[in-house]
C-alpha angles and dihedrals in degrees: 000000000000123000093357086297102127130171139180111220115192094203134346119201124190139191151205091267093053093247100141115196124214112205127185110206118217131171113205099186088196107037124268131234138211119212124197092272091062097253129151115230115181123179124228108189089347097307123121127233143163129257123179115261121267083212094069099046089046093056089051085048085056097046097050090051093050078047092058094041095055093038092063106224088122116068108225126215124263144219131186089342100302114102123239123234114208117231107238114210138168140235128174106203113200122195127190121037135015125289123235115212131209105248087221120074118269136189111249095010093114090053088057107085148145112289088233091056092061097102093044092050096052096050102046078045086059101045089051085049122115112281078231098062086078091078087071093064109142119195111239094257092058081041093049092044095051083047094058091041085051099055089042085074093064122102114196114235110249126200125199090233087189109049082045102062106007110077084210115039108224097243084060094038117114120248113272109254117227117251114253132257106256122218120245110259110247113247117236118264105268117247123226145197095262075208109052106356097241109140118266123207118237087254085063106047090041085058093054100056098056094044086041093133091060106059091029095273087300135151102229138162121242093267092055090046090059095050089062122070102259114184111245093245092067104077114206121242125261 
């Protein structure tokens, strides 16, 4: 992020020579394709649909970096006195499926490969390079140390994981209010023998009242219910 100019660079991938590679990684399950305009078609259960295209992205990511060289934030190496300005190129690695390619010539469309291609592709890059470019030749430690200069530019991305997915953040939520205390739920009145006071269950009492014209419309225990005449049709609870 520098003058408002931000990229998000997959992997970047420098070497001896200073050419640092920016690669923007994508996985197409089912193959893309690229059609003469220059647009990206993937397929998702057969069915085509747009993505934008990693092209694109890969040339801002090369802007902003140009952006950051000439701005001099980031200390370049040096030889023999005179600084060395790193090459910035592009590659878009795709994983998954096949790539269809425009029969006409785009812009771009060579930097687009297979990710497992990418070492092939950067060496055969460097032996075509310019015989001069060797006199950019930078030992591993200067290589390591504008490595290191390079990732302290970047700023992790931060969500704010809670706004995003809680209606109330925490730090505006009202206090939790403690449950309250609940009553005591009354126990049921006790039922008694109206004969000799013993306690009698639900299943008791519920038997006397539907066989109320029998014991005199009484709530009576076992014991009571066998001192009155009950027909022998009317069996006693048990």
């Amino acid at each position: 992020d520098l003058d408002g100019m931000v990229a998000q660079i997959d992997h970047v991938l420098v070497n001896r020579l200073l050419d640092v590679w920016l690669c923007e990684s994508k996985r197409f399950t089912q193959g893309v394709k690229i059609n003469a305009h220059g647009e990206f078609i993937t397929f998702y259960d057969g069915i085509p649909r747009a993505v934008p295209s990693p092209i694109e992205q890969t040339w801002r990511h090369v802007a902003v970096l140009n952006h950051v060289l000439a701005s001099g934030v980031l200390a370049l190496p040096t030889r023999l006195g005179f600084t060395l300005k790193p090459n910035i190129r592009s590659l878009v690695l795709i994983a998954g499926g096949r790539i269809g390619r425009p029969s006409e010539p785009l812009p771009g469309i060579e930097t687009v490969i297979m990710a497992d291609q990418v070492k092939t592709v950067i060496d055969r890059a460097s032996e075509r390079g310019n015989p001069l470019d060797m006199a950019k030749f930078v030992s591993g430690d200067k290589l390591r140390s504008f490595g290191e200069r390079l990732l302290a530019l970047h700023k992790p991305i931060t969500f704010d994981w809670e706004r995003r997915f809680l209606a109330t953040p925490a730090a505006t939520a009202p206090p939790e209010r403690p449950p309250a205390a609940r009553s005591p739920a009354p126990s049921p009145e006790a039922i008694r023998c109206q004969d000799c006071g013993a306690l009698l269950s639900t299943g008791v009492a519920n038997f006397c009242r539907v066989n109320g014209q029998h014991f005199g419309n009484r709530l009576l225990c076992r014991a009571c219910q066998a001192k009155r005449e009950t027909p022998a049709a009317v069996r006693i609870f048990g």
